[in-house]
C-alpha positions in Angstrom: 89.0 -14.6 -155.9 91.7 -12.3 -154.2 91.2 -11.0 -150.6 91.9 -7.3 -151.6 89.3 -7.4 -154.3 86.5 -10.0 -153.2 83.8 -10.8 -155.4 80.5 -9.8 -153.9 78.8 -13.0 -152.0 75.2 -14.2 -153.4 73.5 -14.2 -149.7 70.5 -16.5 -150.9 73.5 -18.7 -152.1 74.0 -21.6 -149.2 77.4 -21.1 -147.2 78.9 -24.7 -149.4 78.5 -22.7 -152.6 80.3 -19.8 -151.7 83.7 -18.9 -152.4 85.9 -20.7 -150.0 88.0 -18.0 -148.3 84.1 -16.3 -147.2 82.9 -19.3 -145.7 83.6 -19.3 -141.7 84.9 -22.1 -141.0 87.3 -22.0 -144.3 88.3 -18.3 -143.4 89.0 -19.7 -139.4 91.3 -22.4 -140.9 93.4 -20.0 -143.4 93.6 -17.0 -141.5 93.0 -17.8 -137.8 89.8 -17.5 -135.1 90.6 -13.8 -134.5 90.1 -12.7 -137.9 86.3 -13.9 -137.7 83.2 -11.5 -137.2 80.6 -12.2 -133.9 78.0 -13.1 -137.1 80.9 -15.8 -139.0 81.4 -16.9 -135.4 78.0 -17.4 -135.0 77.3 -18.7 -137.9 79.8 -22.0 -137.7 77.9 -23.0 -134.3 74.7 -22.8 -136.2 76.0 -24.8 -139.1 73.4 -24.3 -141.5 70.8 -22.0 -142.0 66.9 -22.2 -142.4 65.0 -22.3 -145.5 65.6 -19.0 -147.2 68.5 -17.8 -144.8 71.9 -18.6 -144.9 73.3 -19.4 -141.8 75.6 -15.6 -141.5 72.3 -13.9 -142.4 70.7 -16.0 -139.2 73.6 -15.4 -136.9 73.2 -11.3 -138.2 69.5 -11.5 -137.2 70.3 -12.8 -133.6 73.3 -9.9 -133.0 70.5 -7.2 -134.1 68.1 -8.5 -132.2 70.2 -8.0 -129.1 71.8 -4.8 -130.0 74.9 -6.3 -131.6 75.7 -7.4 -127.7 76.7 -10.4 -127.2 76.4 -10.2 -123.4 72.8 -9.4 -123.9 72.0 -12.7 -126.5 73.8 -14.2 -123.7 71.0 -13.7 -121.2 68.3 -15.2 -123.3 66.1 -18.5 -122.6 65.8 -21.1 -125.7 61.9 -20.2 -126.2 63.6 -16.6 -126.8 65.9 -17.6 -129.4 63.1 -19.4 -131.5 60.9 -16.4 -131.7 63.5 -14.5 -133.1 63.3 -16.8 -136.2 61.1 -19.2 -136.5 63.2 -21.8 -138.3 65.6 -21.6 -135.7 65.2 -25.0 -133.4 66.1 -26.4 -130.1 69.5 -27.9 -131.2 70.7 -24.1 -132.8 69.4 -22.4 -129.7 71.0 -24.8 -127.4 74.3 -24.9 -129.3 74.5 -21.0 -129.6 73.5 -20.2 -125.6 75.6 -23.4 -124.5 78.9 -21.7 -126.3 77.9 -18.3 -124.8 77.8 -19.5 -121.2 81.2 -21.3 -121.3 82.7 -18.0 -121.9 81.0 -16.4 -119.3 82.5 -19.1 -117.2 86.2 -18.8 -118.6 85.6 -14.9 -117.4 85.0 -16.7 -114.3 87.7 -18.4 -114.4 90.1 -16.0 -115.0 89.3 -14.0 -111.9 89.5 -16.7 -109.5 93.2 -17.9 -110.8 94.9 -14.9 -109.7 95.5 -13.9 -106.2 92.5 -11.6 -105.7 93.1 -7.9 -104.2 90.5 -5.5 -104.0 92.4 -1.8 -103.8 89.6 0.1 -105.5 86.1 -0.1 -107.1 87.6 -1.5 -110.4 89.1 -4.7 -109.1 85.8 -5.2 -106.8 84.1 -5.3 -110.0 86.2 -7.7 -112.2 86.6 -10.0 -109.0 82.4 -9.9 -108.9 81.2 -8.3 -111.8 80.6 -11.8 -113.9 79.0 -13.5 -111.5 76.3 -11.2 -110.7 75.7 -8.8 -113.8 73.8 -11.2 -116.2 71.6 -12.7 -113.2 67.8 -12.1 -113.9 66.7 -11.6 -110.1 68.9 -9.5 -107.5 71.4 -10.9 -105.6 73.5 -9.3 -102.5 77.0 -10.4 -102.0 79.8 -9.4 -99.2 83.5 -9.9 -99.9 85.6 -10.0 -96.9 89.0 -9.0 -96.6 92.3 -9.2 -94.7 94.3 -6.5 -93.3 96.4 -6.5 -97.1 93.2 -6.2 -99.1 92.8 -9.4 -100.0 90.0 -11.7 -100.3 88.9 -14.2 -97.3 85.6 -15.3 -98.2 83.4 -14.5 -100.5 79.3 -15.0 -99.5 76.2 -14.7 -101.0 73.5 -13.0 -98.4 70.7 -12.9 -100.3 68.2 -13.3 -102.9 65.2 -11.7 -103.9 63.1 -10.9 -106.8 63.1 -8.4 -109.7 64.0 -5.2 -107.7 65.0 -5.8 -104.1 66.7 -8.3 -102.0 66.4 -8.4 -98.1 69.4 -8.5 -96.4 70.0 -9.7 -92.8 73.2 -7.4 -91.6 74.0 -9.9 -88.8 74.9 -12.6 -91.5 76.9 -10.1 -92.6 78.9 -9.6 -89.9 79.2 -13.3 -88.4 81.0 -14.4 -91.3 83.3 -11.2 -90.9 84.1 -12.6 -87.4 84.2 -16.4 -88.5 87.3 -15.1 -91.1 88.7 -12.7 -89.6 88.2 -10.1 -92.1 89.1 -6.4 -91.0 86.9 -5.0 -94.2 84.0 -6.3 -95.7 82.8 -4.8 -99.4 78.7 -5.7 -100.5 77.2 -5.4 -104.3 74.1 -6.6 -105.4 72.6 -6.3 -108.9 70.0 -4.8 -110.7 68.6 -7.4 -113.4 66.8 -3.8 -114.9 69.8 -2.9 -115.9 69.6 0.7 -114.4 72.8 1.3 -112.4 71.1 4.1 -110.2 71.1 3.7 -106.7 67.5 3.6 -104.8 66.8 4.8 -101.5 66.7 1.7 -100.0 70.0 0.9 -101.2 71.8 4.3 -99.8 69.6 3.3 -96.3 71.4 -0.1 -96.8 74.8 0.7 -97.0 74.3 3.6 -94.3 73.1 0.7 -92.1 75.7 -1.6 -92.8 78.7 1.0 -92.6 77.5 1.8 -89.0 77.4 -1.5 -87.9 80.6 -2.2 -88.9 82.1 0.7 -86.9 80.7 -1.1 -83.6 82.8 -4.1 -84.6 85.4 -2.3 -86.0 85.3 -4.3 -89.3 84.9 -1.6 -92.1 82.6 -1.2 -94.8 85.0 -0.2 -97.6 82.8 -0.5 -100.9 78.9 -0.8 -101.9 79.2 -1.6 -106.0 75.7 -2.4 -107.9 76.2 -4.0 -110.9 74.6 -4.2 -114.2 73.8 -4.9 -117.7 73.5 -1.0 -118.9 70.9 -0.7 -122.3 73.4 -0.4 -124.2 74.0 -4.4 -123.7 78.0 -3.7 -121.4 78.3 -4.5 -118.3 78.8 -1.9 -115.6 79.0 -0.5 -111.9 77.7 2.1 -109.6 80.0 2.9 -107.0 78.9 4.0 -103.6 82.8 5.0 -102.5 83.5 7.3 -106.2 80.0 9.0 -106.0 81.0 10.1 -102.4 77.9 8.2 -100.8 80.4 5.8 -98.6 
């Protein structure tokens, strides 16, 4: 069997007794990790399949379950995995959600090797973004910076529940002083995944912003991030939409 002119694959065939160059891990080995799909990808973590589903029609049911997002199988719990299909065990659901969050932490990783500057809304993001847009209750963060942008400290001010956070503006500003930061940037999250701003955010960042003028420490960005529907990650900016 040629690459240009493949024979069609028997799907209720199990993955041994297909041809060799469509079986993932074969096809990983001859033409490299990059040429795979999400669902061949998948499919070699889950190793086999369950009775009467190969293990690429499994890994096809779990990407269009979640929207074809990967982010957004990323979020779920075990328990959610297994009623998706129920062949599919503790060890798959482990395996698949274990590989899932090491890349969320090589994202991670890769923001906090490089020197981090914060000159707009877009590098606020990538330097917070990961660690807050997949988190199911609402968190509030403040970055603080020096007089060239970059960051000091980074803090976590508080936690809440589904759809609000409280947020105590004098912790804040004592680790402001404590660094020595001349601007401080906040985002919080919104595990609904709706990137508008509420009212009590805008009376927020009013709040904080005015504070900060008393202490001469500015407030330079508000960002709330999320997981939009469509299973991406994005921001809300408080500074673009002219609200800051």
């Amino acid at each position: 069997m040629s690459h240009d002119n493949p024979t069609p694959i028997n799907k209720s065939l199990p993955i041994s007794q297909w041809a060799e160059e469509d079986r993932p891990r074969e096809k990983m080995l001859s033409l490299g990790k990059k040429s795979l799909t999400d669902s061949e990808l998948l499919a070699i973590l889950l190793r086999t399949g369950v009775t009467g589903t190969s293990a690429i029609d499994l890994a096809k049911k779990l990407l269009l379950e979640t929207h074809n997002s990967l982010t957004e199988l990323s979020r779920m719990e075990v328990n959610d995995l297994k009623k998706i299909h129920k062949g599919l065990g503790l060890a798959k659901s482990v395996t698949v959600l274990a590989a899932l969050e090491l890349g969320n932490r090589m994202m991670r990783e890769a923001n906090e090797v490089k020197e981090d500057i914060i000159r707009n809304s877009e590098d606020l993001f990538r330097f917070i973004g990961p660690s807050m847009w997949d988190l199911p209750t609402e968190e509030f963060w403040a970055i603080y910076l020096n007089q060239r942008n970059k960051v000091v400290r980074k803090q976590r001010i508080g936690t809440g529940g589904l759809t609000q956070t409280t947020v105590d503006l004098r912790i804040i500003f004592r680790e402001a002083l404590q660094y020595n930061a001349v601007a401080v940037a906040v985002a919080h999250n919104h595990p609904s995944g709706n990137l508008n701003p509420s009212s009590p955010d805008k009376d927020l960042t009013r709040r904080i912003a005015e504070a900060g003028k008393i202490l001469n420490i500015k407030l330079v960005e508000h960002l709330i991030v999320a997981i939009q529907p469509n299973g991406k990650p994005g921001y809300f900016s408080f500074t673009e939409s002219g609200l800051l």
